[in-house]
DSSP file (Angstrom, degrees, kcal/mol; ACC not computed):
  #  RESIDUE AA STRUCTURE BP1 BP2  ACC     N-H-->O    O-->H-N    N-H-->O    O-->H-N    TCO  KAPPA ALPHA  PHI   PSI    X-CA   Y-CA   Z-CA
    1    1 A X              0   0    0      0, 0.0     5,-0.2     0, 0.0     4,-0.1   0.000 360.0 360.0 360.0 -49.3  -56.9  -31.9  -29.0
    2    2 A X     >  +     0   0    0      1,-0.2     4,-1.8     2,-0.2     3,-0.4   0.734 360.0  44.5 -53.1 -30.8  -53.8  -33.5  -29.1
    3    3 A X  H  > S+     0   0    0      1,-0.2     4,-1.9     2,-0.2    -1,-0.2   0.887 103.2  53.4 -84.3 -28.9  -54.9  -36.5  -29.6
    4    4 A X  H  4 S+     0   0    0      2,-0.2    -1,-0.2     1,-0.2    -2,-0.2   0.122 106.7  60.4 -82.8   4.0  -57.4  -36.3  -32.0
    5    5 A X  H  > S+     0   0    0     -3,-0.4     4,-1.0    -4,-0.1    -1,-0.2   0.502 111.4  47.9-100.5 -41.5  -54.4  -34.3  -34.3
    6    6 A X  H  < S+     0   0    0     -4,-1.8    -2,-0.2    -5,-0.2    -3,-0.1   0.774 104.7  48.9 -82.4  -9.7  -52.6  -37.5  -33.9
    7    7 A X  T  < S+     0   0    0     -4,-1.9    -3,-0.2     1,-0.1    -1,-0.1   0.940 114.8  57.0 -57.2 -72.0  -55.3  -40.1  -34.8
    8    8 A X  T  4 S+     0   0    0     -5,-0.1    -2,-0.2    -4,-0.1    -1,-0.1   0.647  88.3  81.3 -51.0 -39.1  -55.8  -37.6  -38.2
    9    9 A X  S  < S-     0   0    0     -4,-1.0     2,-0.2     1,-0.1     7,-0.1   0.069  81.7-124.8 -95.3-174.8  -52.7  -37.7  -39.3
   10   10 A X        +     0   0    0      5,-0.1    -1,-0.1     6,-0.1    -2,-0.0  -0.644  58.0  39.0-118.9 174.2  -51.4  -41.0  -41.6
   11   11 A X  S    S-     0   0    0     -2,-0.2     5,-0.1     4,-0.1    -2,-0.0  -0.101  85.4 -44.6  83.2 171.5  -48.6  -43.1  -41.1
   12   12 A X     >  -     0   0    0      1,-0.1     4,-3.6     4,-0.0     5,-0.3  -0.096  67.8 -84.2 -88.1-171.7  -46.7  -44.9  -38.7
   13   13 A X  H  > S+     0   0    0      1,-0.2     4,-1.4     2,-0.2     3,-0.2   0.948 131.8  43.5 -54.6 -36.2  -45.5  -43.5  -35.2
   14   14 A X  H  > S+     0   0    0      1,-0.3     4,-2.8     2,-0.2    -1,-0.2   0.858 110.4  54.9 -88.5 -19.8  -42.5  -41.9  -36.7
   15   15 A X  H  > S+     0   0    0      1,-0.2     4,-1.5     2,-0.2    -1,-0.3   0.810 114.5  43.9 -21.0 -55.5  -44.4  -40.5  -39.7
   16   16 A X  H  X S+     0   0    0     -4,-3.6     4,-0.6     1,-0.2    -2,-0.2   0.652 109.5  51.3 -97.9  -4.4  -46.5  -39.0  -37.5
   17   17 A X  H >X S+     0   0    0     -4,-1.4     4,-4.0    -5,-0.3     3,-1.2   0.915 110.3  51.5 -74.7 -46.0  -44.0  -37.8  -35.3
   18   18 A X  H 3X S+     0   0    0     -4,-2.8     4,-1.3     1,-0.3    -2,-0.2   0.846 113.3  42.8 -56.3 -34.7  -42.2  -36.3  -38.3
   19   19 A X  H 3X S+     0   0    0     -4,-1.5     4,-1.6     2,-0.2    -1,-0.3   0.625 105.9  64.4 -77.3 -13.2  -45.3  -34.5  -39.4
   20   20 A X  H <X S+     0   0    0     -3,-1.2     4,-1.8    -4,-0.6     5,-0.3   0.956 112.9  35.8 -84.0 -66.8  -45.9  -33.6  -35.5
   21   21 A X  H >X S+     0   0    0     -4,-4.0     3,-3.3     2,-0.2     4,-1.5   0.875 114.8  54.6 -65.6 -84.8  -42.2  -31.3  -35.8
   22   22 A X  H 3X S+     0   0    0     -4,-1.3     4,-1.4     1,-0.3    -1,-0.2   0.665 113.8  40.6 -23.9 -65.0  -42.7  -30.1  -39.2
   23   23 A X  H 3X S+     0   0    0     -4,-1.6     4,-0.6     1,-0.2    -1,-0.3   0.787 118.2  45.1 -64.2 -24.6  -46.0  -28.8  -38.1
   24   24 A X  H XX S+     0   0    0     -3,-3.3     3,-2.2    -4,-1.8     4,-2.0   0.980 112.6  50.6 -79.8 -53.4  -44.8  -27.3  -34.5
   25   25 A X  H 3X S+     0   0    0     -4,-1.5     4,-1.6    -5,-0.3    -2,-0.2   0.670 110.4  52.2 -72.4 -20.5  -41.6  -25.8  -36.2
   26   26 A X  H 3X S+     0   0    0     -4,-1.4     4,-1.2    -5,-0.3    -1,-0.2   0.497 116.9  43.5 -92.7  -8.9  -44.3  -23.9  -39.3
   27   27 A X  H <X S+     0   0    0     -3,-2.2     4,-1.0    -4,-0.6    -2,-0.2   0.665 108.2  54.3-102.9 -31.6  -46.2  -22.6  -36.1
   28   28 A X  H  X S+     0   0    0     -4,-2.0     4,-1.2     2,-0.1     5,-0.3   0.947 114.7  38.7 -30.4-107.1  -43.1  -21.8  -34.6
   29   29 A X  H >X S+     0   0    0     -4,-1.6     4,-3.5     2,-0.3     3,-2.3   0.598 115.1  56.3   2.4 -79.6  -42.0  -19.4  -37.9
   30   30 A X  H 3X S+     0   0    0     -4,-1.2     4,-2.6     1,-0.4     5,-0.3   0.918 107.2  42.2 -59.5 -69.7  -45.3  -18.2  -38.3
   31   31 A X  H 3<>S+     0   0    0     -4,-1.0     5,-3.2     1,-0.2    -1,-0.4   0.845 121.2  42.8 -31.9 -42.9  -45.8  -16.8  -34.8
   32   32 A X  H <<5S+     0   0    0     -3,-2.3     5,-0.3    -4,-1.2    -2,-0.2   0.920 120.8  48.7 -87.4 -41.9  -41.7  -15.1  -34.8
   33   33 A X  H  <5S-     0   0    0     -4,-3.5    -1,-0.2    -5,-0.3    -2,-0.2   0.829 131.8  -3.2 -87.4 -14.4  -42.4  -14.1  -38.2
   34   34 A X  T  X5S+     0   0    0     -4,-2.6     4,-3.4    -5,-0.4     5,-0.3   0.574 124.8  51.2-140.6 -65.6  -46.1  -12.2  -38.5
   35   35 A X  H  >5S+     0   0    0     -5,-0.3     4,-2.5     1,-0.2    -3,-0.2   0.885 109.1  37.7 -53.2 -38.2  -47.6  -12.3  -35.1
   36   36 A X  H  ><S+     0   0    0     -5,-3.2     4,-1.2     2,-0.2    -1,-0.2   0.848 118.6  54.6 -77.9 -10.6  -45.3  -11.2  -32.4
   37   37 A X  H >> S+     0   0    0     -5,-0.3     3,-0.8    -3,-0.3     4,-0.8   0.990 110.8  47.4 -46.3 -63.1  -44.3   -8.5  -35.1
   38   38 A X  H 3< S+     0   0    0     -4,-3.4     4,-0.3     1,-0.2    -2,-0.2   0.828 121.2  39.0 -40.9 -37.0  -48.4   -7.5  -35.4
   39   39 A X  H 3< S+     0   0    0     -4,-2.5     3,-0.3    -5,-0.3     4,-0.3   0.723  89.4  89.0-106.8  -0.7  -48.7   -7.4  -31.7
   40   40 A X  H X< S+     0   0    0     -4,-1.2     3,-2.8    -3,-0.8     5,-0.3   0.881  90.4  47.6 -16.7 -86.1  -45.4   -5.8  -30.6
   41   41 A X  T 3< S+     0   0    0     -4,-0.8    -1,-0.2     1,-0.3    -2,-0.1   0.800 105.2  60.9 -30.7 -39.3  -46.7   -2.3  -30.7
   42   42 A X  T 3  S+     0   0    0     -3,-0.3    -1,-0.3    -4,-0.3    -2,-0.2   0.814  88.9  85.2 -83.4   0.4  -49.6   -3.2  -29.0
   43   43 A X  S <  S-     0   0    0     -3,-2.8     3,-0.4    -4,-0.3    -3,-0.0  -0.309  74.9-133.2 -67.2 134.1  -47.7   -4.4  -25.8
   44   44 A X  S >  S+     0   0    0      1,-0.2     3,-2.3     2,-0.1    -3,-0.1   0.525  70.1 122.8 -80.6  25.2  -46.6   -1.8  -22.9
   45   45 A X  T 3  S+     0   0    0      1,-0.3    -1,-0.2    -5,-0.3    -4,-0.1   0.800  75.8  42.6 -33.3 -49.4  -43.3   -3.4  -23.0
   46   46 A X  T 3  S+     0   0    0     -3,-0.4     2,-0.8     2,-0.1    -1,-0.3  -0.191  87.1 115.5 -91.8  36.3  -41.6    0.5  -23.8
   47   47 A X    <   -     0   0    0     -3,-2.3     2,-0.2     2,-0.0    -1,-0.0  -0.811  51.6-172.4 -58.0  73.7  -44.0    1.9  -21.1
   48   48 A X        -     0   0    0     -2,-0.8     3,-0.1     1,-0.1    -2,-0.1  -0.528  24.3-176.8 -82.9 143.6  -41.6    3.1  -18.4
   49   49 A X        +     0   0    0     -2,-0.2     2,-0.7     1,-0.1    -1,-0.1   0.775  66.0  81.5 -98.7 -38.6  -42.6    4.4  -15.0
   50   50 A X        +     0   0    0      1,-0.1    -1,-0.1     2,-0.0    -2,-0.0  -0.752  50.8 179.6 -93.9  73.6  -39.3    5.3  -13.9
   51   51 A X        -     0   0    0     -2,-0.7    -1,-0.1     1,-0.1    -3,-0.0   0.693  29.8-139.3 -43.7 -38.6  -38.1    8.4  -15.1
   52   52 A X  S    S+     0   0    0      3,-0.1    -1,-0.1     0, 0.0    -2,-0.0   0.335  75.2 103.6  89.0   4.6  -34.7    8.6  -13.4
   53   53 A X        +     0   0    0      2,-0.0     2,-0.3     0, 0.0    -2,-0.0   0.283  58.0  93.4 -98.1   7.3  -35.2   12.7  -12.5
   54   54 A X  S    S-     0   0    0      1,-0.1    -4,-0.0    -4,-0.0     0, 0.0  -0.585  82.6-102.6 -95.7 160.8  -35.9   12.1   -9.2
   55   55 A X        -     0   0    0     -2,-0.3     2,-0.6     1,-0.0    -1,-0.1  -0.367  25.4-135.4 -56.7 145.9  -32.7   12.1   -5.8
   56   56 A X              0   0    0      1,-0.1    -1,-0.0     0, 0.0     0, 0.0  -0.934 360.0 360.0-121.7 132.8  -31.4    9.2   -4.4
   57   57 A X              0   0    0     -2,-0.6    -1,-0.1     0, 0.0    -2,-0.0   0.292 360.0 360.0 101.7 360.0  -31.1    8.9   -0.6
């Protein structure tokens, strides 16, 4: 996959390098900004098990 994204793209190595970060860093964004928001909720993350009402010892 990777490679065949860098074959595609124009320019020389550092062209494509440059277009290689641009594109990681807009996939970056997009993911912090609209996915992990969308799937937050759907995570057990605030599922707690541990009540804290129980003795200790």
């Amino acid at each position: 996959m990777y490679g065949w994204f860098w074959r595609h793209l124009p320019g020389n190595v550092w062209v494509r390098a440059a277009i290689s970060l641009v594109v990681a860093l807009a996939v970056v964004y997009a993911l912090f900004q609209y996915v992990f928001p969308w799937a937050e909720p759907l995570l057990p993350f605030n599922d707690v098990t541990v009540d804290g009402s129980g003795s200790a010892g």
